[in-house]
DRENRO-450551 format. One line per 8 residues: their letters; for each residue x, y, z of C-alpha. Coordinates in pm, 1 decimal. Example, Ala and Ser with C-alpha at 12.3 -4.5 7.8 and 13.67 -1.06 7.14 Angstrom:
AS) 1230.0,-450.0,780.0; 1367.0,-106.0,714.0
//
This chain:
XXXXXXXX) 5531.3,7851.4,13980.4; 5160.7,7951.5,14019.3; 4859.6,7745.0,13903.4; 4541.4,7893.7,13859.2; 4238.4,7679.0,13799.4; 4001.5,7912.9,13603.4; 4074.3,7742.4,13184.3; 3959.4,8060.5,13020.0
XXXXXXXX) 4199.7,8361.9,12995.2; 4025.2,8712.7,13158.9; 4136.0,9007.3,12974.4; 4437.2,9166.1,13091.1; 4440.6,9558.2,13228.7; 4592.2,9816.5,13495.5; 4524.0,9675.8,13857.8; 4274.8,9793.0,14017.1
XXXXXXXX) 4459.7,9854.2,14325.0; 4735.8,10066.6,14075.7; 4663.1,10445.4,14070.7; 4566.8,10448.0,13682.2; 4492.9,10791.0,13539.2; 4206.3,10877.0,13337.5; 4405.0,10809.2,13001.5; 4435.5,10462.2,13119.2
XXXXXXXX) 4114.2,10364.8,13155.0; 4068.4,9972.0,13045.2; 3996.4,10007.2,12651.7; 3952.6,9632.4,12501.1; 4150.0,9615.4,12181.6; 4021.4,9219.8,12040.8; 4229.0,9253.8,11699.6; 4232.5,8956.5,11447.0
XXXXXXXX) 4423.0,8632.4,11497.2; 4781.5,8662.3,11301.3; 4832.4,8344.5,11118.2; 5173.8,8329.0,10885.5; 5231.0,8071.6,10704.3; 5349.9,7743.9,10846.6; 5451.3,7397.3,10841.1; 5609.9,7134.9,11011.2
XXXXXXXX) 5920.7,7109.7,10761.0; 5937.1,7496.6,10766.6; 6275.1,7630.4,10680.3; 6507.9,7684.9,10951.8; 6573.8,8053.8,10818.8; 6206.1,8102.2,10892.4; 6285.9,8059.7,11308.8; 6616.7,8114.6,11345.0
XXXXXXXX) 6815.4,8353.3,11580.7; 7123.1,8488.9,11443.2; 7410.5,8604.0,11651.1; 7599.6,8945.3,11492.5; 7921.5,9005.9,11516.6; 8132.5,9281.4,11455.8; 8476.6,9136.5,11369.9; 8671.5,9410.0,11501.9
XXXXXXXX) 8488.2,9473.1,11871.8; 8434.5,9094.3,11949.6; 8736.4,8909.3,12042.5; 9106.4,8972.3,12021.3; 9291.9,8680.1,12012.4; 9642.7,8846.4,11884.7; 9623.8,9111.8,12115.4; 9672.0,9416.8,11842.6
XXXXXXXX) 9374.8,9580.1,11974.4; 9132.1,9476.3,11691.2; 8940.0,9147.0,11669.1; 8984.9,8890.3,11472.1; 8883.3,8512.4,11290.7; 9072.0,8344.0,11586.6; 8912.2,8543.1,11817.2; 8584.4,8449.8,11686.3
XXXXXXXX) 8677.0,8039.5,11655.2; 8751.2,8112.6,12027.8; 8430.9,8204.3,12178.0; 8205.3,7976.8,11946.1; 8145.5,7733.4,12263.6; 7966.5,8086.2,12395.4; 7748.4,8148.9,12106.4; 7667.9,7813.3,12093.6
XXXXXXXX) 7525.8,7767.1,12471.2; 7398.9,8064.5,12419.5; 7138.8,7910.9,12211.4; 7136.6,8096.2,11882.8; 7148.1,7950.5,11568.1; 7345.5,8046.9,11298.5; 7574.4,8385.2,11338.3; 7640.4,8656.9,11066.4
XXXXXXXX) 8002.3,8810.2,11044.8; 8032.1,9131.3,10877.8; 8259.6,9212.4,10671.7; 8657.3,9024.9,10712.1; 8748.4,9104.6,10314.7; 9066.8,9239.4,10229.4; 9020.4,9646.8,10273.2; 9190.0,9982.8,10341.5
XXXXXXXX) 8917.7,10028.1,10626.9; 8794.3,10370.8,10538.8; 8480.9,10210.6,10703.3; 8596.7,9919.9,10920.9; 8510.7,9671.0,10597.0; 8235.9,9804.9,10407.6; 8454.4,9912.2,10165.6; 8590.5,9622.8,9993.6
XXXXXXXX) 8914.9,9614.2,9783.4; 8901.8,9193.4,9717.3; 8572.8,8996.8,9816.6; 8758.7,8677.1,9765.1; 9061.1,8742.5,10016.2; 9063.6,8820.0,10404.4; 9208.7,9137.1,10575.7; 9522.3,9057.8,10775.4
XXXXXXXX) 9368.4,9251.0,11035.3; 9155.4,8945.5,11033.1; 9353.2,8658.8,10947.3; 9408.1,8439.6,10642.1; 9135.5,8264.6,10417.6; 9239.9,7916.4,10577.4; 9159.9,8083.3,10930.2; 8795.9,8189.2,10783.8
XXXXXXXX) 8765.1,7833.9,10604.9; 8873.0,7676.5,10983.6; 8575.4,7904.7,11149.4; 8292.4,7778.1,10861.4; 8365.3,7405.0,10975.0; 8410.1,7463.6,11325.0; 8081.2,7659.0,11360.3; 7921.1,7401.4,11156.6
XXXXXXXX) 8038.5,7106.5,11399.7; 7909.4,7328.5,11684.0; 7536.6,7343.7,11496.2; 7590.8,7633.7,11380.7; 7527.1,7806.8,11011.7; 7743.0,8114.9,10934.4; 7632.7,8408.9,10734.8; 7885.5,8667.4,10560.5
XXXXXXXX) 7821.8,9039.4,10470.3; 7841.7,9143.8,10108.5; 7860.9,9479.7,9964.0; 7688.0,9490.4,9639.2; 7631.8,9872.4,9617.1; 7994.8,9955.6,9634.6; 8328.5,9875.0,9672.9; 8640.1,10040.8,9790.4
XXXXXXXX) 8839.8,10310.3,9566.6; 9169.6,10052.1,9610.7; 8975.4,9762.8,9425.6; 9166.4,9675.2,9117.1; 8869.5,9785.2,8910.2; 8866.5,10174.1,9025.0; 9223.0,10198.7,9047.2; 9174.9,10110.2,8644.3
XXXXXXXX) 8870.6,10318.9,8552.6; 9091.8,10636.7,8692.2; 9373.9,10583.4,8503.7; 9078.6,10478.4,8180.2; 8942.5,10723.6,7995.3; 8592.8,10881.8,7909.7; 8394.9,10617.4,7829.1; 8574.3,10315.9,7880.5
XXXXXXXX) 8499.0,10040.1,7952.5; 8643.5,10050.7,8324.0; 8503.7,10322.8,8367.9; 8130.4,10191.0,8267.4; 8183.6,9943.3,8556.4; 8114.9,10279.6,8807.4; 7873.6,10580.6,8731.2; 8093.1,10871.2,8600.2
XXXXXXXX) 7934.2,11133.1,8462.3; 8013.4,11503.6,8281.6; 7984.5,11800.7,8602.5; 7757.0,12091.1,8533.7; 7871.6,12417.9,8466.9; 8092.9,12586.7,8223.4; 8367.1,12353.2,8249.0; 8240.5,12101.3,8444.6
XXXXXXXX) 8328.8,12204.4,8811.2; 7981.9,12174.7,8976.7; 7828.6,11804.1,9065.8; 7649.4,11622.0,8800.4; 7335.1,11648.3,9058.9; 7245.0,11733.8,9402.3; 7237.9,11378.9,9564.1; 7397.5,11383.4,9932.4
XXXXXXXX) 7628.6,11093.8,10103.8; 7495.3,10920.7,10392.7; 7801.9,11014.6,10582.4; 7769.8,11407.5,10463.3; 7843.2,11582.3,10202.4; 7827.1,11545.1,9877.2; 7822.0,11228.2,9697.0; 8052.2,11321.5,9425.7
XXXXXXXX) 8440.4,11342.0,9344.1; 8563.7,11487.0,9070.4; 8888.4,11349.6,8947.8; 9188.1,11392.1,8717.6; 9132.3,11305.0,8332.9; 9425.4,11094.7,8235.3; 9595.8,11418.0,8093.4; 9600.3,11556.2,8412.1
XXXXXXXX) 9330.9,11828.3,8420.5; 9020.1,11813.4,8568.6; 8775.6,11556.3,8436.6; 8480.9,11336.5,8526.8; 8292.5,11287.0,8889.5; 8214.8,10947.4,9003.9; 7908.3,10890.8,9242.8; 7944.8,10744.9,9600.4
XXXXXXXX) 7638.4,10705.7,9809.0; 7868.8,10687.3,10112.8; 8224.0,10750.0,10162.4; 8431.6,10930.1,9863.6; 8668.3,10551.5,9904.2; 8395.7,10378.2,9828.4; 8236.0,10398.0,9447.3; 7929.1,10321.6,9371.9
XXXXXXXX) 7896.0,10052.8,9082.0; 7734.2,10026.2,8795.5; 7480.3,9750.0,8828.6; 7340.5,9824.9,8460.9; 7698.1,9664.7,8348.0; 7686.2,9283.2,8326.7; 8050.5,9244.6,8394.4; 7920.0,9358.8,8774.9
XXXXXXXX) 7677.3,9127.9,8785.7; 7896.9,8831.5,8620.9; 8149.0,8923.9,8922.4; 7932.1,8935.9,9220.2; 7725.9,8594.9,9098.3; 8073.6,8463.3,9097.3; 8172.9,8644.8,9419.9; 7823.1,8431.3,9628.5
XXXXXXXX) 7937.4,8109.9,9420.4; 8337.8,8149.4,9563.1; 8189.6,8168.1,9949.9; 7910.9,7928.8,9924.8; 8148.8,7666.7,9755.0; 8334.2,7713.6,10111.6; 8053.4,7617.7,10295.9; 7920.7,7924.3,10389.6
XXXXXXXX) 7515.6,7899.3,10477.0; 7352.3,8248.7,10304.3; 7433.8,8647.7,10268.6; 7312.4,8972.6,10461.0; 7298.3,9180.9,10199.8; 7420.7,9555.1,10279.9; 7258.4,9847.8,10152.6; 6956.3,9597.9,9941.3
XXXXXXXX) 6752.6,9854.4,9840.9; 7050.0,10054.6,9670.5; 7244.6,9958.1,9340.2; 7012.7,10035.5,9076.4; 7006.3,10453.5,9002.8; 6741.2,10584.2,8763.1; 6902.4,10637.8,8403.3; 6822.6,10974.0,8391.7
XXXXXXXX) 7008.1,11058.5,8730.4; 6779.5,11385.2,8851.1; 6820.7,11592.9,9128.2; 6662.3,11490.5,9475.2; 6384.9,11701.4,9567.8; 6439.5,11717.7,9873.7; 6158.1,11938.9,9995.9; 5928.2,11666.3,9876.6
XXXXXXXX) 6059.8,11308.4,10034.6; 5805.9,11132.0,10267.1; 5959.0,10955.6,10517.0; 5588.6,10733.1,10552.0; 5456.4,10973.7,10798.4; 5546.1,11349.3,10730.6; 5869.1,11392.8,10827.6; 6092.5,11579.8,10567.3
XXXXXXXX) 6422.2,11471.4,10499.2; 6583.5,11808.2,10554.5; 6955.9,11659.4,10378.9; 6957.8,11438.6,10653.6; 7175.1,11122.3,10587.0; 6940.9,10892.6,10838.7; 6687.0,11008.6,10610.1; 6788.1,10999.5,10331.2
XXXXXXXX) 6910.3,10622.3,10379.2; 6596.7,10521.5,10362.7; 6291.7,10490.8,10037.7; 6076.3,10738.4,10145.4; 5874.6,10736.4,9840.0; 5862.0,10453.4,9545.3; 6031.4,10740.1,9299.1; 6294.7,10825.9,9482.1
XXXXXXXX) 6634.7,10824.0,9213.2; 6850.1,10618.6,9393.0; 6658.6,10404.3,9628.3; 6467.7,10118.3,9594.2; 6447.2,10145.6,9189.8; 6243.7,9878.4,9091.3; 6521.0,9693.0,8840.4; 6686.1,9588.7,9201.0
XXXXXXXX) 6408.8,9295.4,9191.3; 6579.4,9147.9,8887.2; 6907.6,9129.1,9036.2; 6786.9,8900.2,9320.8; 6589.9,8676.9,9124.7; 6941.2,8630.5,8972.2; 7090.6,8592.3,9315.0; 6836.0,8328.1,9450.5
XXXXXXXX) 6883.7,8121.0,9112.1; 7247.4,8098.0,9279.7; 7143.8,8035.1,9617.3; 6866.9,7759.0,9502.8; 7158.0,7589.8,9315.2; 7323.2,7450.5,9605.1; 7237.8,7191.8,9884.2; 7130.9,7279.2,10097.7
XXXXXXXX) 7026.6,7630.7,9926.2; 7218.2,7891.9,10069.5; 6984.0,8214.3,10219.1; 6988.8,8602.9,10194.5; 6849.4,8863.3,10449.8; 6828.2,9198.3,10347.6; 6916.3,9551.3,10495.5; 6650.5,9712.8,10317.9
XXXXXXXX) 6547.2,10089.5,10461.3; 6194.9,10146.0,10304.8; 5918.2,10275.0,10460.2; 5629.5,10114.7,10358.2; 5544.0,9705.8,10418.6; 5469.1,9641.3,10104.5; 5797.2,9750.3,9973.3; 5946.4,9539.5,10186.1
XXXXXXXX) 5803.2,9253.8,10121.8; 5838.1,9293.5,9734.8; 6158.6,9201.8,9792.1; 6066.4,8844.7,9978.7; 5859.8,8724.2,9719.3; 5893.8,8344.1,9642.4; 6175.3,8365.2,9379.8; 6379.0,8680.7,9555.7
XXXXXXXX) 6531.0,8739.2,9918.1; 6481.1,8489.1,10233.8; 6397.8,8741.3,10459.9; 6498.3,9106.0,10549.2; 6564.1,9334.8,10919.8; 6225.1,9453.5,11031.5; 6325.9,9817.9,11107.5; 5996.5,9945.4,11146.1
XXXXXXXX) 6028.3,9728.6,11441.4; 6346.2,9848.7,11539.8; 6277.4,10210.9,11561.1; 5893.9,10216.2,11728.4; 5931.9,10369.1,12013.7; 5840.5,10198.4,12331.0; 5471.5,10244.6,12315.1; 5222.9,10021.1,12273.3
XXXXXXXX) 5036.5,10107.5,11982.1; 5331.1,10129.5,11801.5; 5466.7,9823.8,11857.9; 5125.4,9668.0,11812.2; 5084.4,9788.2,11468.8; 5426.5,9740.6,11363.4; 5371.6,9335.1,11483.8; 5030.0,9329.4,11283.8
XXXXXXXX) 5123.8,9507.8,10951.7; 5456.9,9330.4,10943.9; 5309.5,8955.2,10921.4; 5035.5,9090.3,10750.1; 5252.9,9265.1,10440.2; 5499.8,8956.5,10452.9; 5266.6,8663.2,10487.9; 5089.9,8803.0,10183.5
XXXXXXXX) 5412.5,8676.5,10016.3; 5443.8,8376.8,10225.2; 5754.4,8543.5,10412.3; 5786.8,8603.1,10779.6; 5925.7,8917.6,10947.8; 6305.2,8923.8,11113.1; 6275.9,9127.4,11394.0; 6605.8,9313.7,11511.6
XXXXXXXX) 6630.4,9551.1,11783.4; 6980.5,9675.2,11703.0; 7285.7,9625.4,11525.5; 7664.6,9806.6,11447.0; 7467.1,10096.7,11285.7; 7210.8,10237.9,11548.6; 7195.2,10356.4,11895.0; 7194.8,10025.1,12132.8
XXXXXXXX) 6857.0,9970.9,12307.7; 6908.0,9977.2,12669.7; 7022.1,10390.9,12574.4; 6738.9,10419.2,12345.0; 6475.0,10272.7,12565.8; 6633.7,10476.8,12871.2; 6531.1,10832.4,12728.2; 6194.5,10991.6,12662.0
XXXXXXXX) 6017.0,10766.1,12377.5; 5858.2,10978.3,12117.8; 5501.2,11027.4,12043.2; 5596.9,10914.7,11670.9; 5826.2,10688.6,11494.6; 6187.5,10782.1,11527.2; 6423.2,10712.5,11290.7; 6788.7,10551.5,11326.9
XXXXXXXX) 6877.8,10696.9,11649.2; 7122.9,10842.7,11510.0; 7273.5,11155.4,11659.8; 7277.1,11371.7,12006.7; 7021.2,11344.2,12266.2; 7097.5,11580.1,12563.5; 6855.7,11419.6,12803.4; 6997.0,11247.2,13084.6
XXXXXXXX) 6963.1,10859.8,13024.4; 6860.2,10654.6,13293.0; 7028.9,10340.4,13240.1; 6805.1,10142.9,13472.6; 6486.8,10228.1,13304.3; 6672.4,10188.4,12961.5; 6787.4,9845.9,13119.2; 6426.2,9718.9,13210.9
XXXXXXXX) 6266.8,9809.6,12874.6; 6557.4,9646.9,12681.7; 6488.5,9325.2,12885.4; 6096.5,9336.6,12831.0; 6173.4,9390.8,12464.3; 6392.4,9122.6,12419.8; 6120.1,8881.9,12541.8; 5868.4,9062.6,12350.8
XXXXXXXX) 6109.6,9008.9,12036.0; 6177.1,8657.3,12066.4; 5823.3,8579.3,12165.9; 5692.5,8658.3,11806.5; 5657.4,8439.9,11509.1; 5951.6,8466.7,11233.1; 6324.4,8467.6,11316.9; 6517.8,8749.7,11503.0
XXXXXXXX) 6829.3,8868.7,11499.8; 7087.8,8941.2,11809.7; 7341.8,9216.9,11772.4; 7700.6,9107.3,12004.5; 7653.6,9248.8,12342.9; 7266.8,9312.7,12347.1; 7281.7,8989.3,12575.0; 7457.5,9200.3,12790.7
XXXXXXXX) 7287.4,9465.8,12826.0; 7541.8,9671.6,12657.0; 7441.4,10054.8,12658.7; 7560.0,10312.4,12392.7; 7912.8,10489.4,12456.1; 7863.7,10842.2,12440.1; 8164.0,11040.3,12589.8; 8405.8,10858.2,12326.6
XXXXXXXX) 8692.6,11175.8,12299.2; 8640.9,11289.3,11962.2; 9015.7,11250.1,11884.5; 8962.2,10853.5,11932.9; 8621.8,10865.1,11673.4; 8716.7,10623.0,11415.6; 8388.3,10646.6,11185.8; 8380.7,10847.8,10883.4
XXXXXXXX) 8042.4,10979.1,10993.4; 8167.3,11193.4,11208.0; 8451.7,11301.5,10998.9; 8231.4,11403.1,10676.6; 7935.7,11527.7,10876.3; 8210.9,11840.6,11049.2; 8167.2,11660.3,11400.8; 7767.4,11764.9,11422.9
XXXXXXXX) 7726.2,11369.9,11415.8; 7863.1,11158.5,11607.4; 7859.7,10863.4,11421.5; 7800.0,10511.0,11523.5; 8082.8,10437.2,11734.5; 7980.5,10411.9,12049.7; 7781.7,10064.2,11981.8; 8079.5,9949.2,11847.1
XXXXXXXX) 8301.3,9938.5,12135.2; 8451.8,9598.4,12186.4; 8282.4,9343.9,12427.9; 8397.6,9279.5,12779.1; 8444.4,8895.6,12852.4; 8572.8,8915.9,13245.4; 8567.8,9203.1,13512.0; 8947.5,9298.1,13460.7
XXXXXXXX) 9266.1,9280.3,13249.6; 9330.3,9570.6,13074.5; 9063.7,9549.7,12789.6; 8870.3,9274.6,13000.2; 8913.6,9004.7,12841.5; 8851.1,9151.3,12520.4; 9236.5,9075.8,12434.1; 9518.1,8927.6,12594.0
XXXXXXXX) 9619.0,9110.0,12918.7; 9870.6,9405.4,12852.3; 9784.7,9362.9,12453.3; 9704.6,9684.2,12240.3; 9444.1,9887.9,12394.7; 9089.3,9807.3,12181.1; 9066.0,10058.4,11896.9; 8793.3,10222.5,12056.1
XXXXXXXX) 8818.5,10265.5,12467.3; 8606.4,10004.2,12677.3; 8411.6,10270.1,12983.0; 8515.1,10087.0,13324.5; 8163.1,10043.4,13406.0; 8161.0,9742.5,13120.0; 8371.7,9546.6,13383.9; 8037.3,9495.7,13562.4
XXXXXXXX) 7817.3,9340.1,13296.5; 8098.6,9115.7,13190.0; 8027.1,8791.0,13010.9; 8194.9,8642.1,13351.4; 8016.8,8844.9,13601.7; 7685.9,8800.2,13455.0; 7726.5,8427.2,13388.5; 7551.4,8229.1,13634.6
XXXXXXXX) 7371.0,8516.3,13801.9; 7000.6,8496.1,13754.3; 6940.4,8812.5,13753.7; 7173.9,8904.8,13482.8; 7086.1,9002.3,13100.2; 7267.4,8728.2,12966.8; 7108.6,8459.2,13160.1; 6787.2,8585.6,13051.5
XXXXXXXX) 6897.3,8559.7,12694.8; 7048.4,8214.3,12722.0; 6692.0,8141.3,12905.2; 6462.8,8312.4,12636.1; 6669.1,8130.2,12350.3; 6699.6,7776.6,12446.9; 6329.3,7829.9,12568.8; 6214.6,7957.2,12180.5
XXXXXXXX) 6411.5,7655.9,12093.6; 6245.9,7387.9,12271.0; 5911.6,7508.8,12294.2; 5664.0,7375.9,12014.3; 5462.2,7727.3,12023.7; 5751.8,7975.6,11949.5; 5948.9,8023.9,11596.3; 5784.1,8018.7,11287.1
XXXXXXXX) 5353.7,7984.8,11309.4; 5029.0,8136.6,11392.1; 4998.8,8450.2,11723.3; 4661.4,8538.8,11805.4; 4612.3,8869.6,12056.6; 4431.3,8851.2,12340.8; 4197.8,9143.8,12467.8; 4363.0,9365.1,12647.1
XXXXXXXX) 4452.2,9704.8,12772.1; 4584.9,9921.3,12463.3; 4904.6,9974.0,12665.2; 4923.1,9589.6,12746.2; 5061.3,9378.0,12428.2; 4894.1,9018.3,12531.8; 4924.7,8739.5,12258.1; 4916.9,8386.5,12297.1
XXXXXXXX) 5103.3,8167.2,12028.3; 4985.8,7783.6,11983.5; 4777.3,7593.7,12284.8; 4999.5,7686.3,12542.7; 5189.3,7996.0,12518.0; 5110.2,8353.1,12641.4; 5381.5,8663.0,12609.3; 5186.7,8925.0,12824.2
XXXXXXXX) 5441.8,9305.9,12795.1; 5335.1,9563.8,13018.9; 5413.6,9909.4,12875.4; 5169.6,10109.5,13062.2; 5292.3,10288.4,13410.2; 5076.1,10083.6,13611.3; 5128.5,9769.5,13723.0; 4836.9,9477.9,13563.3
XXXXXXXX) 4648.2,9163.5,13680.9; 4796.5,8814.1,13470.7; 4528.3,8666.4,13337.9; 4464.2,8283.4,13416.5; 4840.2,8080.4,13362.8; 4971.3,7742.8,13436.3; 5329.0,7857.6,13484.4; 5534.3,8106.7,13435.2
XXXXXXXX) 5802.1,8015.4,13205.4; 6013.6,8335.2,13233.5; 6002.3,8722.5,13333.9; 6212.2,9007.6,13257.3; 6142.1,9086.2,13596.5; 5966.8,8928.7,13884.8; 5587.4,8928.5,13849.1; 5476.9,8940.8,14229.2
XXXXXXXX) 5080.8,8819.8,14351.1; 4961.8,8787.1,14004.5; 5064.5,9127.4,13902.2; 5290.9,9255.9,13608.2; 5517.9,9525.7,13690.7; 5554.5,9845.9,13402.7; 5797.7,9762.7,13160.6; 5813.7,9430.1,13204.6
XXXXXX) 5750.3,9083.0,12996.9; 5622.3,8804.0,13094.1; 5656.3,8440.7,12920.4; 5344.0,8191.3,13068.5; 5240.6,7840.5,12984.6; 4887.8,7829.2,12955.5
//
């Protein structure tokens, strides 16, 4: 601990005894203190840190290779001294696993990959005696082609009502054979099948925005929205604490269905879409057809009426991909959503000004509706951060990660940015998010034989992408056993293959090792929670360098993140609370956070 007597903080900048380049030279940013709401009886939503976990890569208590509810009840001890609060399962719903759960065939029954509904109802209380909440994953914008509804809308005919529950439509051309539009899946390819007509010959296509097993619905039908009201009411009646909500910006398609122009879809700063399904995933523009229609606000202020109708009331977050703020936070307005990813956070490269701007336009867009941000730095969908951070970061905003990178990755570097932005991330006011293995420094698995590639990303797109696999892979809980520890020793291999290198950041090797991700994680989270500064409330910046993010939050609190390539002077501190890496004489290593009492 170091204890300097000067009271008033100096600005902090590159060292004067660092080699600092001519770009570098000290520029004093002094931006506007960031004040979201706040009170002392604020929601515990509002600061909360929620554990992800993928069902199938987290624990495998039957040893069949695939994860499962008992698996889960099993390690809830870890999550809990961890220091999280609540965790988020996605989805455990009866399914043909076309894509690993996200396309549902019953919402109300559990896969037997997964276990039984008693096993999930045994995991809701046991979490809950541990202190912790549990959030599910539901699929409003789809579900899968084996769901009693679809298998009865193909055998329906023309205008049925089955088949109003989905979005048929007549094809184009002479007798029908080309696509009712041009609109593209997210996994490749187009997003429409053309089936049989009950006679046999060719008949109507039905839209899916993802995988052909998964059909879009209809959300202009009531009978959809009667279900899925009824669908929230069924888990929360079983204790369950809220929702992520897949896909939240989807559901609602404009009436008149038009082609995407896709020569003219802003991505929020210039980058055309080019067909591309990260692209496309997200609302580029507020006309796109099937994106972030505005009648999608109407179905959550349904939703929340459901939510507010229990007690406690239950809570949504959203996976929302839009590109501007304000969309975003149309969707957290008083009587809609809880709260919603911050993926303008999530893919800003590691450079200061992005970051900073992404911090100040995010609690400025969402305290303008009284909501605070949810940051998340990755999840079972992108590129994990210690891979992303360890390659060249972009002079402008990337997008998913999604895809090939040839440049080497240097794991080391990637290793030390993902620890700096993990402090950075739980330094900030709002709640935050934790995707399973992120506390252990878990990189991306790229050399994953493309015989053993399970998602239907790769499949659709020809091979050209490889899907999102390799942050998937299943966990490692000790150094050996044959999926280490992941399953019983001699079990099923894991249904994707574990590298040997994951036997070194183990959950055993890395417990009790300072040095370790995880113990910086358990470190950083029982800090946040015990600390009177950190959660929800007001951040104020200090001056600083503009590759130095310095912020102070409360009296006493200072998160100082060097991303410049010099090393920088602390400013006056009490103590250091904690460091993503050791802060030597009074100086702040690159790539490197820094928590101080002040």
């Amino acid at each position: 601990m170091t204890s300097i007597a000067s009271p008033m903080p100096s600005p902090v900048g590159p060292s004067a005894a660092s080699s600092v380049p001519a770009s570098l030279a000290p520029v004093v940013l002094t931006p506007p203190a960031l004040t979201p709401p706040s009170s002392p009886d604020s929601p515990w939503w509002r600061s909360a840190v929620i554990y992800q976990i993928y069902p199938r890569s987290f624990a495998d208590a039957n040893g069949d290779g695939i994860g499962d509810i008992a698996g889960i009840t099993s390690r809830l001890e870890y999550l809990r001294d961890l220091g999280v609060d609540a965790i988020w399962i996605t989805p455990w719903y009866r399914s043909p696993m076309d894509d690993h759960g996200y396309d549902v065939a019953d919402f109300r029954a559990i896969d037997p990959l997964f276990g039984t509904l008693g096993d999930a109802e045994a995991l809701i209380a046991d979490a809950h005696s541990l202190g912790l909440r549990v959030l599910l994953d539901i699929v409003p914008n789809h579900v899968s082609d084996e769901h009693l509804w679809f298998r009865a809308a193909l055998t329906a005919a023309h205008g049925s009502a089955e088949r109003d529950r989905f979005i048929f439509r007549s094809g184009k051309g002479a007798t029908g054979e080309l696509p009712p539009n041009n609109w593209q899946s997210m996994f490749g390819g187009g997003a429409w099948t053309r089936v049989d007509g009950p006679d046999g010959t060719p008949g109507e296509w039905y839209l899916h925005l993802f995988a052909p097993g998964q059909p879009d619905l209809n959300w202009n039908n009531p009978e959809v929205r009667d279900e899925y009201d009824d669908i929230l009411r069924f888990w929360f009646d079983r204790g369950v604490d809220g929702f992520r909500i897949d896909v939240a910006h989807g559901m609602i398609k404009h009436p008149d269905m038009p082609d995407l122009d896709i020569t003219n879809i802003g991505t929020g700063n210039g980058v055309s879409a080019n067909m591309d399904p990260a692209v496309l995933g997200r609302a580029g523009r507020n006309d796109h057809p099937h994106w972030n229609q505005p009648g999608i606000h109407e179905i959550y202020r349904r939703w929340r009426a459901v939510a507010d109708s229990f007690e406690p009331p239950r809570i949504f977050v959203a996976e929302a991909w839009v590109d501007q703020l304000e969309w975003l936070a149309d969707y957290l307005r008083p009587d809609e959503l809880h709260s919603a990813f911050n993926f303008d956070f999530l893919v800003s490269p590691w450079r200061a000004g992005y970051l900073r701007e992404t911090i100040e336009n995010s609690i400025a867009a969402l305290g303008a509706v009284e909501a605070v941000p949810t940051w998340v730095l990755a999840n079972h969908d992108v590129i994990r951060q210690v891979t992303r951070y360890g390659r060249p970061q972009p002079h402008g905003r990337a997008r998913r990660h999604v895809g090939d990178d040839p440049t080497p990755l240097d794991l080391v570097l990637g290793t030390r940015r993902a620890r700096a932005a993990a402090l950075l991330m739980l330094a900030l006011p709002g709640g935050a998010y934790v995707y399973e293995g992120e506390e252990l420094g878990l990189w991306e698995v790229e050399d994953i034989p493309d015989d053993l590639r399970q998602d239907p990303t790769f499949a659709q797109s020809g091979g050209t992408n490889p899907g999102r696999d390799g942050c998937r892979v299943p966990i490692p809980w000790t150094a050996d056993g044959s999926s280490f520890g992941f399953g019983p020793d001699g079990g099923t291999r894991p249904w994707l293959p574990q590298p040997p290198t994951f036997a070194g950041v183990s959950v055993a090797v890395e417990t009790g090792d300072p040095e370790s991700m995880l113990e910086l994680y358990r470190s950083a989270l029982h800090l946040r929670t015990h600390h009177p500064d950190l959660g929800d409330g007001p951040m104020a910046w200090d001056e600083s360098h503009p590759d130095v993010l310095s912020f102070t939050r409360g009296d006493s609190f200072r998160c100082v993140v060097n991303i410049s390539p010099a090393a920088v002077p602390l400013a006056a501190y009490q103590d250091i609370l904690l460091a993503s890496a050791p802060a030597d004489d009074g100086l702040l290593a690159p790539d490197t956070a820094i928590w101080l009492s002040i």
